[in-house]
N, C-alpha and C positions, 0 to 999 in steps of 0.2 A: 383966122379960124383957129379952135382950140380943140385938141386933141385929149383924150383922154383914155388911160388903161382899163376904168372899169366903167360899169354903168350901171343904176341904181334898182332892184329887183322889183322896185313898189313905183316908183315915180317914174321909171328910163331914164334920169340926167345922167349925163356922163360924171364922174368922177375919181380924183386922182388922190383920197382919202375918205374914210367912214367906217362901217361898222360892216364886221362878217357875221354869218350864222351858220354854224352846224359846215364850218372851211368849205361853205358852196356860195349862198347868197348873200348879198353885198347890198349895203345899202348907204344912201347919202349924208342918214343924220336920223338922229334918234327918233325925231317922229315918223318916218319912212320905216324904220326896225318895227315900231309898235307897231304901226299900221298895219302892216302886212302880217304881225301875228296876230292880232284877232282875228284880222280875214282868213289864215290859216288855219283859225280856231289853235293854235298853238300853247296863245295864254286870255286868257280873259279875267277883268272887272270880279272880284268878291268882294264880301266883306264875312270876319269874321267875329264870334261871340263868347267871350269869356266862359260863360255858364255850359254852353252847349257843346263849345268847337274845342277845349282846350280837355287833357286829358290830367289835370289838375297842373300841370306845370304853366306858369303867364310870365310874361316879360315886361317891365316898366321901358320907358320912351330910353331908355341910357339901355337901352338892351339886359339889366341885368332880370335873372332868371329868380322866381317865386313858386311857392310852390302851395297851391289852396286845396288846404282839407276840408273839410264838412264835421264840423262837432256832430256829436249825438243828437244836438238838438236840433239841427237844421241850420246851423248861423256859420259864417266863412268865418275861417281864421286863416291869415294870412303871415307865411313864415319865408326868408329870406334865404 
């Protein structure tokens, strides 16, 4: 039989490495972490919209930072 110091807040497996939350809750492996925060309502599923969500600043996939004004006419221009 195998012993172990912790045990996992979402599944109960015992475990002797993983992931902490908030220096309290411990858990097995990353899908144990998610798991338990949606059930927490902690973090949940979005998605977000250029046009609507962003408050003119957007960011390309390399993370870098853009920044979209509105001409007078209504058309984007996009400045780096």
């Amino acid at each position: 039989m195998t012993f172990y110091p912790r045990k996992c807040h979402n599944c109960g497996c015992g475990m002797d490495t993983g992931h902490i939350w908030d220096n309290t809750y411990t858990f097995c492996g990353t899908d144990c972490l998610i798991e338990w925060l949606y059930h927490e309502e902690t973090c949940f599923y979005t998605e977000w919209d250029v046009e609507s969500d962003s408050d003119g600043e957007v960011y390309d996939e390399k993370g870098n930072e853009w920044t979209i004004k509105k001409c007078s006419e209504g058309n984007r221009k996009e400045e780096a």
